[in-house]
N, CA, C and O of each residue as an XYZ file, in Angstrom:
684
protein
N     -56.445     65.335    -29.674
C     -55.079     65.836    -29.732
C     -55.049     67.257    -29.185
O     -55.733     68.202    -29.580
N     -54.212     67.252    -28.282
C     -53.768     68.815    -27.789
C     -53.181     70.012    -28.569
O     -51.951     70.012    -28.514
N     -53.695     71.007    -29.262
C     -53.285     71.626    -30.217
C     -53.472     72.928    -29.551
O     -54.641     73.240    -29.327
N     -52.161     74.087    -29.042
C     -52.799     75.258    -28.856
C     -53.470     76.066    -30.428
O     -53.324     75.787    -31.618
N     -54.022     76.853    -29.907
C     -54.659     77.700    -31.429
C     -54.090     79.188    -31.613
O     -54.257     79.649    -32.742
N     -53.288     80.210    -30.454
C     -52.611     80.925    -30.645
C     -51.202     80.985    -30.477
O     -50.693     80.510    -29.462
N     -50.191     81.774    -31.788
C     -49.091     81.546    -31.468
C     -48.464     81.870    -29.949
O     -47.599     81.227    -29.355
N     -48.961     82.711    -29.641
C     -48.278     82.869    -27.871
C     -48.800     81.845    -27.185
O     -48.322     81.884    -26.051
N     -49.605     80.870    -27.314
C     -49.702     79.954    -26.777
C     -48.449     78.828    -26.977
O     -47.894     78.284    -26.022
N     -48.149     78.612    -28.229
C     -47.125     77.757    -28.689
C     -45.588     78.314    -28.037
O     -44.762     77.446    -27.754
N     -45.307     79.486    -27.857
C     -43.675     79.919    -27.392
C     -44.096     79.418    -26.262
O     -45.250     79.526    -25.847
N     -43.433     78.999    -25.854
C     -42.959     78.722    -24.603
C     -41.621     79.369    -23.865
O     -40.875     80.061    -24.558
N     -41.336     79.169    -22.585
C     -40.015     79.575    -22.446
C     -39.666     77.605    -21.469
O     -40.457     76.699    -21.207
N     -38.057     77.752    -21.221
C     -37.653     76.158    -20.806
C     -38.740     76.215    -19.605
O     -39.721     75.480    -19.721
N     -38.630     77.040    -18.459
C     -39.558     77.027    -17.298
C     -40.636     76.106    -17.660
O     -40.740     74.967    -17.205
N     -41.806     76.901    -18.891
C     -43.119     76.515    -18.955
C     -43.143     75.470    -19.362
O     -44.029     74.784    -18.855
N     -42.440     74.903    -20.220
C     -42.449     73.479    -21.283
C     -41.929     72.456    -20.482
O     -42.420     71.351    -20.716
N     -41.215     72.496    -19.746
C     -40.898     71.010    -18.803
C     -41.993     70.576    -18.050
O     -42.131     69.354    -18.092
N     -42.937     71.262    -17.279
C     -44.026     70.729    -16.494
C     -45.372     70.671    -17.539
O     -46.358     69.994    -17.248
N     -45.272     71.580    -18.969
C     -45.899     71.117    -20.276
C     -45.820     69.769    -20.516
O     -46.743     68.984    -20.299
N     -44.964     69.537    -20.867
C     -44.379     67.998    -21.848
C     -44.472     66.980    -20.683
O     -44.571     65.772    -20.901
N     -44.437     67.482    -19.512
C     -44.817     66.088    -18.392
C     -46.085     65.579    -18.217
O     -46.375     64.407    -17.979
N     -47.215     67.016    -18.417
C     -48.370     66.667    -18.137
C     -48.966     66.075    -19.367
O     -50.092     65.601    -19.214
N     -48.346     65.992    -20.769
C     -48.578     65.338    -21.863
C     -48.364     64.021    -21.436
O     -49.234     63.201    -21.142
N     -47.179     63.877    -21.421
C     -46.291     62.489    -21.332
C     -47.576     61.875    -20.564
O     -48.247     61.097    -21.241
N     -48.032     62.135    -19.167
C     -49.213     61.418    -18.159
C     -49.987     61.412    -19.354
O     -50.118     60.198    -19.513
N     -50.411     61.794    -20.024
C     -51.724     61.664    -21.103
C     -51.213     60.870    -22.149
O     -51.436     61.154    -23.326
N     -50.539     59.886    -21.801
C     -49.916     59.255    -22.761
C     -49.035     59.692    -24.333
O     -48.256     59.031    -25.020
N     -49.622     61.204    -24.500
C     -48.788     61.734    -25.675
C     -46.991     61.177    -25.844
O     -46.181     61.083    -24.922
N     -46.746     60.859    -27.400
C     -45.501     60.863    -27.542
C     -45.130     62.161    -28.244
O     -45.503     62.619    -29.324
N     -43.883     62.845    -26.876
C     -43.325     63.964    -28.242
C     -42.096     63.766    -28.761
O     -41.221     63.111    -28.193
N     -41.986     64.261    -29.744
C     -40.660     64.440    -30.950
C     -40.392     65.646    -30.438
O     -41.086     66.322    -29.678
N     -39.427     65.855    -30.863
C     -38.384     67.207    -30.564
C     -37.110     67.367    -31.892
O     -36.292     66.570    -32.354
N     -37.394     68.599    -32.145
C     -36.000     68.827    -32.769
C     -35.522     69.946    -32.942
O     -35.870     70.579    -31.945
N     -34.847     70.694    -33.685
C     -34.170     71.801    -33.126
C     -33.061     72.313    -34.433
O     -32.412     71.463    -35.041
N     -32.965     73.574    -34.713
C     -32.432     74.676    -35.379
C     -32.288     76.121    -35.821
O     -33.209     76.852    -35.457
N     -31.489     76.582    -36.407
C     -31.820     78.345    -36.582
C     -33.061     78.468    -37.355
O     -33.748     79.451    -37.074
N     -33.518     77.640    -38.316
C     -34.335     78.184    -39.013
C     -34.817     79.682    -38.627
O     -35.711     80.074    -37.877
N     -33.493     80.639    -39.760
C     -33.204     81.583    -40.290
C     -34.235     81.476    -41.151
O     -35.392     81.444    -40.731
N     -33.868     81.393    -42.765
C     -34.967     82.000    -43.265
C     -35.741     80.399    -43.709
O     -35.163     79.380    -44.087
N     -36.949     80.584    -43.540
C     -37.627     79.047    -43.516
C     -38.090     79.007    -44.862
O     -38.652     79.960    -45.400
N     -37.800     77.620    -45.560
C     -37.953     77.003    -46.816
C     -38.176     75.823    -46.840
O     -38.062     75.277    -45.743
N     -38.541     74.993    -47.929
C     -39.192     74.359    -48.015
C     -38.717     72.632    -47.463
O     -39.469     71.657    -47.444
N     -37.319     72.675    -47.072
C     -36.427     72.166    -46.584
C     -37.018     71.736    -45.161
O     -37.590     70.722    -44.759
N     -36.571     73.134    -44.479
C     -37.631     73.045    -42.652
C     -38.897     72.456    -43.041
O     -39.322     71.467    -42.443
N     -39.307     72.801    -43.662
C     -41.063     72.695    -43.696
C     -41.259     70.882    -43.611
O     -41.894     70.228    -42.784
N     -40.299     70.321    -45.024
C     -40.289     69.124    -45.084
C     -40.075     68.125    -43.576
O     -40.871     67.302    -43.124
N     -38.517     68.594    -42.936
C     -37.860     67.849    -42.009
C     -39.339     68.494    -40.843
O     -39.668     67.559    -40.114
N     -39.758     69.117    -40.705
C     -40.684     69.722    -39.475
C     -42.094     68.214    -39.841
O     -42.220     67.185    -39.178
N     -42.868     68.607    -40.994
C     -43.938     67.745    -41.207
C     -43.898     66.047    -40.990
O     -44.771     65.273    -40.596
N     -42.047     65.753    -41.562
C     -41.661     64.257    -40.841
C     -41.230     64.161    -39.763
O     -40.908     62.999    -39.515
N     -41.055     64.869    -38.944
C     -40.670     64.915    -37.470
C     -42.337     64.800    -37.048
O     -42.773     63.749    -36.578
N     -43.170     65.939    -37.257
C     -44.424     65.777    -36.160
C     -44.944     64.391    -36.752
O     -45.635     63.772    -35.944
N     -44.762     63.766    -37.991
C     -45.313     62.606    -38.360
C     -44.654     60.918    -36.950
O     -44.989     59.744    -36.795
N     -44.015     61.518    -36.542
C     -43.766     60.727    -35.980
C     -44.092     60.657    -34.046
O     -43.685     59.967    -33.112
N     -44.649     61.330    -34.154
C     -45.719     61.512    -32.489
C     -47.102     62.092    -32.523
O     -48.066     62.091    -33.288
N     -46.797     62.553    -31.439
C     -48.360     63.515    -31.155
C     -48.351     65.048    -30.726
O     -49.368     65.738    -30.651
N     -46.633     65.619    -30.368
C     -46.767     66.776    -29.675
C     -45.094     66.693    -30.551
O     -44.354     65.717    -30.422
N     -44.888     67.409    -31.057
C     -43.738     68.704    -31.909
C     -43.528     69.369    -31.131
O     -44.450     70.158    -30.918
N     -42.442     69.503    -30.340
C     -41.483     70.325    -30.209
C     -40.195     71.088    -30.439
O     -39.148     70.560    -30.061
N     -40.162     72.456    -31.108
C     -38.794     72.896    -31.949
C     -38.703     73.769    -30.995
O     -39.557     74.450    -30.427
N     -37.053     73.636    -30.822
C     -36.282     74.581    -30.402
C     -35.494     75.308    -31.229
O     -34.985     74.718    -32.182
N     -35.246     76.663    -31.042
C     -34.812     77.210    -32.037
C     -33.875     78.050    -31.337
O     -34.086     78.389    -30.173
N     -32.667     78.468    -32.096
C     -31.641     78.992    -31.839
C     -31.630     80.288    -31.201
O     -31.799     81.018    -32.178
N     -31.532     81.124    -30.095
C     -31.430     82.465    -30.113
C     -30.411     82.996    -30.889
O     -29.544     82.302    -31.420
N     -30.505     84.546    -30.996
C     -30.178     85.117    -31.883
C     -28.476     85.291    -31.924
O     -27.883     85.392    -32.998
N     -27.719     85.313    -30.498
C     -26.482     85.320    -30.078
C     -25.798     83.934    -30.518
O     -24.662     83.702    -30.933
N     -27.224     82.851    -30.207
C     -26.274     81.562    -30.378
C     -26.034     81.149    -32.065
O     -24.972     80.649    -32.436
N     -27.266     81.459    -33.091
C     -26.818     81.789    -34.471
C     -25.614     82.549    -34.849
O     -24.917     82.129    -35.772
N     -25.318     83.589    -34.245
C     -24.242     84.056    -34.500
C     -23.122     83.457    -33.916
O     -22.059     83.756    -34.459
N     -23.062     82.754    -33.036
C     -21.822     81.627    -32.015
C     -21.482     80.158    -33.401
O     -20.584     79.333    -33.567
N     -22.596     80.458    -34.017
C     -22.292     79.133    -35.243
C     -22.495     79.481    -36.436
O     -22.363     78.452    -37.099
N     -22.791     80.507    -37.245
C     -22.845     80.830    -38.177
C     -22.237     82.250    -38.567
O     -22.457     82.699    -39.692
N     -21.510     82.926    -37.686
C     -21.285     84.094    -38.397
C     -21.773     85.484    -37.699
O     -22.962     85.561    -37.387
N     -21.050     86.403    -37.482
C     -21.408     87.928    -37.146
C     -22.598     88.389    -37.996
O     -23.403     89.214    -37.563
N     -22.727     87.642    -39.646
C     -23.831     88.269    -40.616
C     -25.229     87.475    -40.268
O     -26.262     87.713    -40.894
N     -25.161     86.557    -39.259
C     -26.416     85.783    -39.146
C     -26.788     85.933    -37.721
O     -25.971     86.308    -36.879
N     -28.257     85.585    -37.396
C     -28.939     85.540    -38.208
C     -29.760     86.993    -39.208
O     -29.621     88.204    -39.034
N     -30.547     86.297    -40.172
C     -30.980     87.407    -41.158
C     -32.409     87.764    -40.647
O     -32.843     88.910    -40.764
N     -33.173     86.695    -40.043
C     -34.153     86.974    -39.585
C     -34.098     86.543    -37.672
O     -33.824     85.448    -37.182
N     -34.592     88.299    -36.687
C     -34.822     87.952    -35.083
C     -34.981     87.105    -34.817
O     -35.528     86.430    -35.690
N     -34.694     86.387    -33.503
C     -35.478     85.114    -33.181
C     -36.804     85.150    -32.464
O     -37.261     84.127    -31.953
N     -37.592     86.607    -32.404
C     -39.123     86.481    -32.033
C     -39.619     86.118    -33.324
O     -40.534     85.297    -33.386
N     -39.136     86.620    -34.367
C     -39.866     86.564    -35.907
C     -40.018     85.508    -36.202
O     -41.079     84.975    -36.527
N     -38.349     84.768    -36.091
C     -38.428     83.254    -36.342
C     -39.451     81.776    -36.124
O     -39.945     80.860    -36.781
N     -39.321     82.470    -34.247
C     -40.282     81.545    -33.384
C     -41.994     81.799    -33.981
O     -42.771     80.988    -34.484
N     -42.141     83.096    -33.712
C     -43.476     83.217    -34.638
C     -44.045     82.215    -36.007
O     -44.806     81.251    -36.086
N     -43.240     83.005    -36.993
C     -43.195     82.179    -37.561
C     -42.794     80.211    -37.567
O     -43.569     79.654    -38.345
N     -42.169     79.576    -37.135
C     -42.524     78.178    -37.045
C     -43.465     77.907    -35.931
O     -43.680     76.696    -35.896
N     -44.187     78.617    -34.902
C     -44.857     78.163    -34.299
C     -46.307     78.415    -34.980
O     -47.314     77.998    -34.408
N     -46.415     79.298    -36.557
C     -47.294     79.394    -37.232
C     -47.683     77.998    -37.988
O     -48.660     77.877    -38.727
N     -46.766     76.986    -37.679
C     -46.949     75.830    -38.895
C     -47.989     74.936    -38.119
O     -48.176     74.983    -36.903
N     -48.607     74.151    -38.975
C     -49.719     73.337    -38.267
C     -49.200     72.155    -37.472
O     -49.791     71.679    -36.503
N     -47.827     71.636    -38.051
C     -46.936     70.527    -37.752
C     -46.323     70.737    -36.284
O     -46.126     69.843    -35.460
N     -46.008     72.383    -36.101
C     -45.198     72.544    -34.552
C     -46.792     72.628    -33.309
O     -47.837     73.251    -33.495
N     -46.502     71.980    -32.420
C     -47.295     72.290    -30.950
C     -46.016     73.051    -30.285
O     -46.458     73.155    -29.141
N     -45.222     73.420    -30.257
C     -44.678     74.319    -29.122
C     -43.273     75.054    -29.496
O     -42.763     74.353    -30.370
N     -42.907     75.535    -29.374
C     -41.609     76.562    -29.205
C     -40.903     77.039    -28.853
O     -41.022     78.261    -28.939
N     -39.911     76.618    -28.337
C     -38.950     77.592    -27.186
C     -37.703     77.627    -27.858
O     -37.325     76.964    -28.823
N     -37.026     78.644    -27.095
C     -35.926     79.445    -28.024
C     -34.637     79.479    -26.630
O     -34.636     80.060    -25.545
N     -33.687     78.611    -27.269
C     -32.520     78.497    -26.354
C     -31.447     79.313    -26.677
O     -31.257     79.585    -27.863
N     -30.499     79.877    -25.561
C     -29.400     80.314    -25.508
C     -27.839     79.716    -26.090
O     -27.057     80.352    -26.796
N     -27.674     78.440    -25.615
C     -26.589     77.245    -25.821
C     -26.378     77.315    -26.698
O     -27.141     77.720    -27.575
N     -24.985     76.863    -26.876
C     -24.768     76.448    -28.783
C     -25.175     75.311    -29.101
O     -25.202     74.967    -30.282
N     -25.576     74.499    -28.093
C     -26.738     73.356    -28.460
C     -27.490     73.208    -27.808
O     -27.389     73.757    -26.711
N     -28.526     72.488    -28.064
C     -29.894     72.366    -27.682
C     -30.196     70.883    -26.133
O     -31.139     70.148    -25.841
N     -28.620     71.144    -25.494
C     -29.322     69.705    -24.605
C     -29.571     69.750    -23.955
O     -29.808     68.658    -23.438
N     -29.939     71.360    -22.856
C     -30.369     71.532    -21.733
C     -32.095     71.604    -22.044
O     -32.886     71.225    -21.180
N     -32.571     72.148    -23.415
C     -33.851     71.303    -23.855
C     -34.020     70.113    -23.700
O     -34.893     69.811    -22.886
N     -33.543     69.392    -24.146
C     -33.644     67.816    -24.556
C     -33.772     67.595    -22.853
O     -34.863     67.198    -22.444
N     -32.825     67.811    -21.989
C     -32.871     67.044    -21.060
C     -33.992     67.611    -20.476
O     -34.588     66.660    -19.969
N     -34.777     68.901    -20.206
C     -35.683     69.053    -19.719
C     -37.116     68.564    -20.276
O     -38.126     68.545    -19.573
N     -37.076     68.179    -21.597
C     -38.088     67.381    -22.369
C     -38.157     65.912    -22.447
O     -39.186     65.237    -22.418
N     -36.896     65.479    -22.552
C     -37.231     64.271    -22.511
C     -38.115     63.840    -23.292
O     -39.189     63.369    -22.918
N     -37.599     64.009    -24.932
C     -38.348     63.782    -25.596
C     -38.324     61.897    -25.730
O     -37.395     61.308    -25.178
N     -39.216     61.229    -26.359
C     -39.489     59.985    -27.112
C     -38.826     59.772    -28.329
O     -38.158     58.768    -28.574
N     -39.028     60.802    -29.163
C     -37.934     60.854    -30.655
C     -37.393     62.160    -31.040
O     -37.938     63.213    -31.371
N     -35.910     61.726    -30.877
C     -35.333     63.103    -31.648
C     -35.487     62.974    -33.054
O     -35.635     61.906    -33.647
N     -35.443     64.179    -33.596
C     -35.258     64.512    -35.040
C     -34.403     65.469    -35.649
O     -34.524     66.676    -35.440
N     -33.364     64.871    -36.552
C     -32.376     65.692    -37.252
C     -32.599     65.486    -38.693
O     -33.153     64.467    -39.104
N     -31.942     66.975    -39.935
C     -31.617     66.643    -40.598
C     -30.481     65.516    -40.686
O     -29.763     64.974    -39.846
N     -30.644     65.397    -42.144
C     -29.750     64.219    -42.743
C     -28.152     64.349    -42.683
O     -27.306     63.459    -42.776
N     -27.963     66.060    -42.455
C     -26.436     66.577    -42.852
C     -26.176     66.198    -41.216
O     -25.570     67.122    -40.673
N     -26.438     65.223    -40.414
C     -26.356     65.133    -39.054
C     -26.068     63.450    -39.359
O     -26.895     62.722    -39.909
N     -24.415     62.908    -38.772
C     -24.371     61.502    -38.627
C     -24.719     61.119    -36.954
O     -24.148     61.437    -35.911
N     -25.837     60.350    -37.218
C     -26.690     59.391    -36.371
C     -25.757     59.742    -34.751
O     -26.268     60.252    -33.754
N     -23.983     59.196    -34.923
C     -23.583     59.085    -33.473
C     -23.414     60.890    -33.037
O     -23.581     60.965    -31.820
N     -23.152     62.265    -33.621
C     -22.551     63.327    -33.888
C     -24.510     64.488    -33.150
O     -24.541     65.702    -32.946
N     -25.174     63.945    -33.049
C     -26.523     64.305    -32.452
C     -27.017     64.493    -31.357
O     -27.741     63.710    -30.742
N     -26.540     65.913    -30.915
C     -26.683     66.154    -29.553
C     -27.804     65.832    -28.589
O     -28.970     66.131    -28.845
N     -27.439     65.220    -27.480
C     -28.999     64.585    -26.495
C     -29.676     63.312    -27.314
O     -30.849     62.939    -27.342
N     -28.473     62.777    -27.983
C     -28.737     61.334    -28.734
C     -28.744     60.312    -27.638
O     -29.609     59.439    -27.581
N     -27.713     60.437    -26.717
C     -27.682     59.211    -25.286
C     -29.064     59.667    -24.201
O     -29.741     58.888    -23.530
N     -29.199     61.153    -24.293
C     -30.284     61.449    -23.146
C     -31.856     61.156    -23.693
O     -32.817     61.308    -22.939
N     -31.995     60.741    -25.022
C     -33.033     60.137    -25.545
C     -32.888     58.553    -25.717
O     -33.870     57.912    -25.342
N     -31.861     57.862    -26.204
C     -31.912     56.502    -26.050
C     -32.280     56.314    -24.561
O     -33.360     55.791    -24.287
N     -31.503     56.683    -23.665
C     -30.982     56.251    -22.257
C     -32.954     55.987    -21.651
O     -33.445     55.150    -20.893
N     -33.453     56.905    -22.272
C     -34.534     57.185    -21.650
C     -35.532     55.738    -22.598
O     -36.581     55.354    -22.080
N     -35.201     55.293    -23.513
C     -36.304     54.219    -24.626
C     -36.589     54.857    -25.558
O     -37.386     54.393    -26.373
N     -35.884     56.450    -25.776
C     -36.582     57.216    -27.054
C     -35.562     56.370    -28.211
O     -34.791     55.427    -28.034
N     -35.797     56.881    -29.033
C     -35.283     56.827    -30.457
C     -34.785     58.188    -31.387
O     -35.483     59.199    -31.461
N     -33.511     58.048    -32.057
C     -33.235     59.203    -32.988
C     -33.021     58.851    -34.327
O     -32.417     57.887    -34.798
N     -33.768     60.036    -35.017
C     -34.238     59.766    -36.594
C     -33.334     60.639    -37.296
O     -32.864     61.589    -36.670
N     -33.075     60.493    -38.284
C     -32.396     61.327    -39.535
C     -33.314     61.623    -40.711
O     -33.518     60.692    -41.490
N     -33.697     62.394    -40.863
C     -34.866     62.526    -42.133
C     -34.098     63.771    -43.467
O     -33.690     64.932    -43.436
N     -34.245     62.603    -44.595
C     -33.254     62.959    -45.672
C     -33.243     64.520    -46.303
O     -34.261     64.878    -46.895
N     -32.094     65.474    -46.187
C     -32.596     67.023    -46.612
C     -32.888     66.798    -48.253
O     -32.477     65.995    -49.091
N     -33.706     67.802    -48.261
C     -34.377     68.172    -49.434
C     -33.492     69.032    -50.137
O     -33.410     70.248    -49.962
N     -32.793     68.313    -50.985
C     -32.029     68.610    -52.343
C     -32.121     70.436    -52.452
O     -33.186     70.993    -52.187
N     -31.053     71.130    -52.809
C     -31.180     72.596    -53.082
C     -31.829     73.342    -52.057
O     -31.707     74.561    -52.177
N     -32.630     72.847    -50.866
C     -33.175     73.642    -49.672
C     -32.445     73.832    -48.896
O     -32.571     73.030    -47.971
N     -31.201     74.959    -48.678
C     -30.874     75.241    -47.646
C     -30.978     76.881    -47.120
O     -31.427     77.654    -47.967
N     -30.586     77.487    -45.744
C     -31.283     79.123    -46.077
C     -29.566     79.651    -46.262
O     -29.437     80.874    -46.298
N     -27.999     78.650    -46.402
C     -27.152     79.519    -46.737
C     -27.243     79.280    -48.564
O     -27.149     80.321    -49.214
N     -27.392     78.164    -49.235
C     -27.687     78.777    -50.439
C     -28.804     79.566    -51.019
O     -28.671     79.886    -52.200
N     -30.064     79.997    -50.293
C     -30.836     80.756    -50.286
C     -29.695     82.662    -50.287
O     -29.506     83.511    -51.158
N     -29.313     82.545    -49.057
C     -28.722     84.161    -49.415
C     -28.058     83.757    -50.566
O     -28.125     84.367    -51.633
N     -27.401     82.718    -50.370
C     -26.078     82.866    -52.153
C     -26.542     83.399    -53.014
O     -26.235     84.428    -53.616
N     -27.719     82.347    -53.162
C     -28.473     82.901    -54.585
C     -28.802     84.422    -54.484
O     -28.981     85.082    -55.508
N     -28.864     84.862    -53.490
C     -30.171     86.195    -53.283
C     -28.926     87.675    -53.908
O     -29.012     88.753    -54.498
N     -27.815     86.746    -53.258
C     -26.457     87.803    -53.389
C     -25.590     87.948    -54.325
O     -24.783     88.868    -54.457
N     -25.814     86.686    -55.238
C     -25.366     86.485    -56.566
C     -26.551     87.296    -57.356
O     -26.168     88.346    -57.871
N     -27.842     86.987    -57.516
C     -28.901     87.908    -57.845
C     -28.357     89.385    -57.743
O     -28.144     89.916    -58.833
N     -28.103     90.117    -56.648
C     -28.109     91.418    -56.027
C     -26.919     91.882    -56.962
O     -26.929     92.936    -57.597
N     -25.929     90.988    -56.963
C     -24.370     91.699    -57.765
C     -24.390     91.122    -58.805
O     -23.275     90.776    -59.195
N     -25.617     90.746    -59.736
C     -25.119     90.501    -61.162
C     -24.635     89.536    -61.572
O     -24.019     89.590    -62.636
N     -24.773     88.154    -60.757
C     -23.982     87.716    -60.902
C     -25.052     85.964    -61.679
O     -24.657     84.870    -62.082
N     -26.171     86.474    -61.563
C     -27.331     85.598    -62.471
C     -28.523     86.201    -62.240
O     -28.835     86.927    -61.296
N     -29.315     85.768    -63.383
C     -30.612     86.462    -63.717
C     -31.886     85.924    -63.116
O     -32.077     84.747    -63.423
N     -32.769     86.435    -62.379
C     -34.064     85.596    -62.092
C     -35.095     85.554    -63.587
O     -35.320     86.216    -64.600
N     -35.358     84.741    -63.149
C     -36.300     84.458    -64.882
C     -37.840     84.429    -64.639
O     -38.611     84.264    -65.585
């Protein structure tokens, strides 16, 4: 299995990863692909990341730049850069690669990957899954893998901000 061993090996930019993921694909590798802000990472990502790479040989996450988090979540987000971010998930044993898009969605990835299986959370209905036709069209397949109860990173600040103003106690 093809595993880089340093994180600057794993970022990628779109350039490097399309003639990446081709020269896999010839090596018969299947990759998964999937894609989000993972802002602040919990145990949620961690889960949907470990059943996504469970389902190939090469993980690929795309992750939100920092303009396009704020294009969907808010002037206050994101809480964490998107070098920090990428760092961090390209630290997990589950991701092989990383690149960090501009778009408010992720399908000018997809189409340059051409992945085998997409992967979404669950809060995602099956037809509503961007680069869902540019992965069927191709023989891939798209998965929904169920979120993990209480893991999300906007009730993460809630809590952090209800904490901060008094508004419940950590124990």
């Amino acid at each position: 299995m093809h595993q880089p061993v340093r994180l600057k090996d794993k970022i990628k930019s779109l350039d490097e990863l399309g003639p990446l993921v081709r020269k896999l694909k010839q090596q018969g590798k299947r990759i998964v692909f999937t894609n989000g802000c993972f802002d602040i990472l919990h145990a949620g990502h961690v889960n949907l990341l470990e059943e996504a790479r469970s389902q190939g040989d090469v993980l690929v996450v795309a992750i939100n730049s920092d303009d396009s988090v704020r294009g969907l979540k808010g002037a206050a987000r994101p809480i964490v850069p998107q070098l920090q971010r990428s760092e961090v998930i390209a630290a997990l044993g589950a991701v092989d690669y990383v690149v960090v898009f501009s778009e408010p969605d992720p399908l000018a990835v997809i189409r340059a990957v051409e992945p085998q299986v997409l992967v979404k959370g669950g809060d995602w209905a099956a037809e509503t899954i961007v680069g869902r036709d540019v992965v069927e069209r191709g023989g891939g397949r798209v998965l929904t893998i169920p979120l993990k109860h209480g893991a999300s990173t906007t009730d993460i600040i809630e809590r952090v901000l209800n904490t901060v103003h008094g508004k419940s106690r950590c124990v």
